[in-house]
N, C-alpha and C positions, 0 to 999 in steps of 0.2 A: 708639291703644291706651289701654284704661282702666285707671284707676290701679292697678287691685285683678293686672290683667295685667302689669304692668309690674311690681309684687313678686314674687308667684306664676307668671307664666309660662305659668298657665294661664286662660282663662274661668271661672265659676263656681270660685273656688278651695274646698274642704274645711279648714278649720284643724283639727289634733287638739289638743286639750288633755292639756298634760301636769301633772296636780292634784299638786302636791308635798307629801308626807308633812306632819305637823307640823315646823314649825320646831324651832331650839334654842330653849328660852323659854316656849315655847307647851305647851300644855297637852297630853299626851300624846305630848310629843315623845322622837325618839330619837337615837343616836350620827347625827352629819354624816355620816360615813360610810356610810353604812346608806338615809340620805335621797338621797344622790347616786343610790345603787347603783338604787334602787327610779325615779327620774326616768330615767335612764339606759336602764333596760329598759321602760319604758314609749316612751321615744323609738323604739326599737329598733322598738320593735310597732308604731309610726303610722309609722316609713314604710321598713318591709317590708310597709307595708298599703297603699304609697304616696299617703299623705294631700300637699294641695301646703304645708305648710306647720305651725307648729308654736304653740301660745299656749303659756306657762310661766305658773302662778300658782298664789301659798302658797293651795290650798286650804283645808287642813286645821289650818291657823292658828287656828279658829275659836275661843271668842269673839274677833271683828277690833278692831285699832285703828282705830277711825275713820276717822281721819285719816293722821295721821303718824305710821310704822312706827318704831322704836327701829335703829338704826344694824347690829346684829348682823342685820337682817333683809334689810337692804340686803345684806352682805355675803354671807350663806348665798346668794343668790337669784344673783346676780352669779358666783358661782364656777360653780353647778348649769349657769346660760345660759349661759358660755363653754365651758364642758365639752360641751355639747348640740353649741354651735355648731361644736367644734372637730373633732365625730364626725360632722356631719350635714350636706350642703352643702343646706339648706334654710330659707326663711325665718322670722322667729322672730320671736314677739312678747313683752310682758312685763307683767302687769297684778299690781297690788301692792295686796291687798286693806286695807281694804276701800275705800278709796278717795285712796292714797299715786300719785295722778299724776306728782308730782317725782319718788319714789324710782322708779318706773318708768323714767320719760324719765333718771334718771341711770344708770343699769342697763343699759338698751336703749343708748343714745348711746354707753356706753364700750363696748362688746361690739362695736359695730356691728349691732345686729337692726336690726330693718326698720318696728315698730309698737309701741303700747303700746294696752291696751286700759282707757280711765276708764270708771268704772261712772256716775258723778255728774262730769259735766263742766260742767252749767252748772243753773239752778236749786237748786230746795230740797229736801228728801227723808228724811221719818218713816222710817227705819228701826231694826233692834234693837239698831243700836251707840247710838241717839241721832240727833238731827239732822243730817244730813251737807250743806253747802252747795257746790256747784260752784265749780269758781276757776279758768275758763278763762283768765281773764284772766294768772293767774298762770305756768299750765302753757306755752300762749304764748309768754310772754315769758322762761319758762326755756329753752326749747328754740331762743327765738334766741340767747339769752345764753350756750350751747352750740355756736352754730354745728351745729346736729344738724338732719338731716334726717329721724329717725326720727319714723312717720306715728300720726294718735292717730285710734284707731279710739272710739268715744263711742258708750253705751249713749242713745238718744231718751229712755227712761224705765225706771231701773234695778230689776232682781228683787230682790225682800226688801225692797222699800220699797214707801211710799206719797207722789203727788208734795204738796209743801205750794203750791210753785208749777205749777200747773197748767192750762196753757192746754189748747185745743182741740190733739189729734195734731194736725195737720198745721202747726200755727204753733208748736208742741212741735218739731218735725221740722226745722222751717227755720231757728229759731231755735238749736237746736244745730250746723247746715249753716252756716248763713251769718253768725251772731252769735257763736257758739263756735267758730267756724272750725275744725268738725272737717273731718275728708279724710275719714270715712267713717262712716258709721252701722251702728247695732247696732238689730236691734228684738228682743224675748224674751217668754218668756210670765212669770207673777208671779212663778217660783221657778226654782231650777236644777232640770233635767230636765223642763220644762212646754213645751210646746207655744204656740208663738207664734198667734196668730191670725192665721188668712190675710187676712179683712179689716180687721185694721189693716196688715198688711205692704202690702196695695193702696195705702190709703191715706197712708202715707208716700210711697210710689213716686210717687205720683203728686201730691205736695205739693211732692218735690225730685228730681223723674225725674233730674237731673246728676250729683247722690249715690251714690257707690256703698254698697247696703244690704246688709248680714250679716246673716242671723240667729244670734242667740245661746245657743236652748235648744231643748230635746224636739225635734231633727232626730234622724229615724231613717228606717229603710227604710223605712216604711209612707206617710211623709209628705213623702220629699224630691224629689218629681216638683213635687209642688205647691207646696211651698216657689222650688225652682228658675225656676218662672215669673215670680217676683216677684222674688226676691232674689238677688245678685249673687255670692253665695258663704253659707257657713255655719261656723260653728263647735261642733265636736261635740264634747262630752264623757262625758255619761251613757251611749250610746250605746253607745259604744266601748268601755267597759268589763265585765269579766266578770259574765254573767248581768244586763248592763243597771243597773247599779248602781253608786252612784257612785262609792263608797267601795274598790273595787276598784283591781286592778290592767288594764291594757289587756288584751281579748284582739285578737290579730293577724287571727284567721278572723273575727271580726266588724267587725273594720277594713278585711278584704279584701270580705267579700263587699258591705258598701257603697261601697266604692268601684268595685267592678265592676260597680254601680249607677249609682252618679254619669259612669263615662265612656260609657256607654250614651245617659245623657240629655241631655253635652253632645254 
């Protein structure tokens, strides 16, 4: 059984993303209470749309801290995922933008979820916050020093950046597989909601066929037969939301009628 099966439960798993209002702190943010309510019904929606599973991440935190999230962000995010957890017997990931892999894996570990998703897990990478460098090394050895088995899903080459370390895909590919000791790979198109290209999703596959491969963005009806050939599961968020946008809340009828897509194709 592969790895992505043995979380999920199922082949090809669906992840929904559940995009969290602004923080407390953050710039357009509102009452906790209010942030909960609005994650909460969006859970509702992915899986009465029965998605296999669940990503949680401060979308709308935007401009991100780089790096290292301020302590009140850890908290807000921790209360939101055990609440999920405690309504949904489904598996849950947790990705702490824009690129806070510790406060993830401490978040994910205490909850007990199942994944955390790094945007920037190894290499270098121009982006809007600034330079963001990889720190597999670090993330690693937090999650032994944890005794946590919670699994780190790793973007090959992350959206809204540009890479500064930039090998060929497929030594891109291997070297976050085998050198960053990720459990699973991400591939995405340049931004949220963009379309991956099919010929580099090949081209991974077939640099680390052992890998299991997710894609990361612009999965929708029109595109997730072709997608599925290649990659191992997906992770949807633009999607799934009202009128295809990101900034929305979920709707349920567009969560169902792709998933009654997806069990079709497996």
């Amino acid at each position: 059984m592969s790895l992505l099966e043995k979380i999920f439960g199922v082949s090809k798993p669906i992840i929904g993303m559940i995009h969290l209002r602004s923080l407390p702190g953050s710039p357009g943010s509102m009452h906790f209470e209010d942030i909960l309510e609005y994650a909460l019904k969006d859970a509702e929606n992915l899986i009465q749309g029965e998605v296999d599973g669940l990503l949680i991440e401060n979308f709308m935190d935007s401009p991100f801290y780089p790096r290292k999230v301020p302590p009140h962000i850890i908290s807000c995010m921790t209360i939101i995922a055990w609440e999920v957890k405690k309504r949904y017997n489904k598996p849950i990931g947790i990705n702490v933008l824009r690129n806070d892999a510790i406060a993830a894996l401490a978040i994910a570990s205490s909850i007990n979820a199942d994944f955390i998703r790094v945007n920037v897990h190894i290499g270098c990478v121009a982006t809007d916050q600034g330079i963001i460098q990889g720190e597999a090394y670090k993330t690693l050895r937090y999650r032994l020093l944890l005794g946590s088995d919670v699994k780190i899903f790793a973007d090959v080459a992350s959206k809204h950046g540009k890479l500064i370390y930039e090998p060929p895909l497929p030594q891109l590919a291997r070297d976050t597989y085998y050198r960053g000791k990720a459990d699973a790979l991400i591939i995405t198109g340049p931004e949220t909601g963009s379309e991956v290209k099919i010929e580099e999703l090949e081209i991974v596959k077939r640099a680390v066929p052992e890998a299991p491969i997710l894609v990361g963005s612009g999965v929708n009806t029109e595109n997730i037969h072709k997608i599925l050939n290649y990659a191992d599961g997906a992770i949807v968020g633009t999607y799934f939301k009202i009128n295809g946008i990101v900034w929305n809340s979920v709707d349920l009828e567009r969560v169902r009628e792709f998933m009654q897509k997806v069990r079709k194709l497996r």
